[in-house]
C-alpha positions, -999 to 999 in steps of 0.1 A, spaced: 695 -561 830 696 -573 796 717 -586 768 726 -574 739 731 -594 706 750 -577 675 725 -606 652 687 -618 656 688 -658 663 657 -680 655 635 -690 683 600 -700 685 580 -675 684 549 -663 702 545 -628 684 559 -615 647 546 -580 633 560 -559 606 564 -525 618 563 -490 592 579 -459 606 591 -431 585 589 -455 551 614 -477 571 603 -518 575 606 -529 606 601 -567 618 597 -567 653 597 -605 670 591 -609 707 591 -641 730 568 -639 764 562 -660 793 531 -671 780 499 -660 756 479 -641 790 468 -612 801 500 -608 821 525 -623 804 560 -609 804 584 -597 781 616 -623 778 633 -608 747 627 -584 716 642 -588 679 640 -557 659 649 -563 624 650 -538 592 644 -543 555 682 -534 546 696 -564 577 703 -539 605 696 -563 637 691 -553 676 683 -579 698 678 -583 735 669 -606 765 657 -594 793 671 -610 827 655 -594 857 616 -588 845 604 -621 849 609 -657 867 610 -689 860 576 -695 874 560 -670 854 564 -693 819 543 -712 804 555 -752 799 558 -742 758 579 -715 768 599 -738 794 606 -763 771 613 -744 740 618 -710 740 644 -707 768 665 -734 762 674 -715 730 683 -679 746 716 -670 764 705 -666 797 731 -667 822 
């Protein structure tokens, strides 16, 4: 499952690329478990040059386990996991 935000929110981030497609900026902002080989996605922000926002969270493709203690103690205290 995952959640859907109507606005991009600032976290700490682990990953920030900008993103061309079609002459359309894109920046793209993603949060993982942790900076490995097998980290997991926890949420995406897409962002465009003009202020359209998507932004989502992902709730079933990772555990608690799976973070890092960075990502414990400051990433997910700032997302809207339920």
């Amino acid at each position: 499952m995952f959640r859907r935000w109507c606005s991009a929110h600032s976290v700490a981030s682990l990953s920030t690329v900008i993103v061309r497609k079609g002459g359309m900026k894109f920046f793209l902002d993603t949060e993982f478990t942790g900076l490995h080989g097998d980290a997991k996605l926890i949420s995406l922000a897409l962002v465009t040059a003009t202020g359209d926002e998507f932004y989502v969270e992902l709730t079933d493709a990772y555990c608690f386990d799976d973070c890092s203690d960075f990502v414990v103690e400051t990433v997910l205290p700032q997302l809207d996991l339920q």
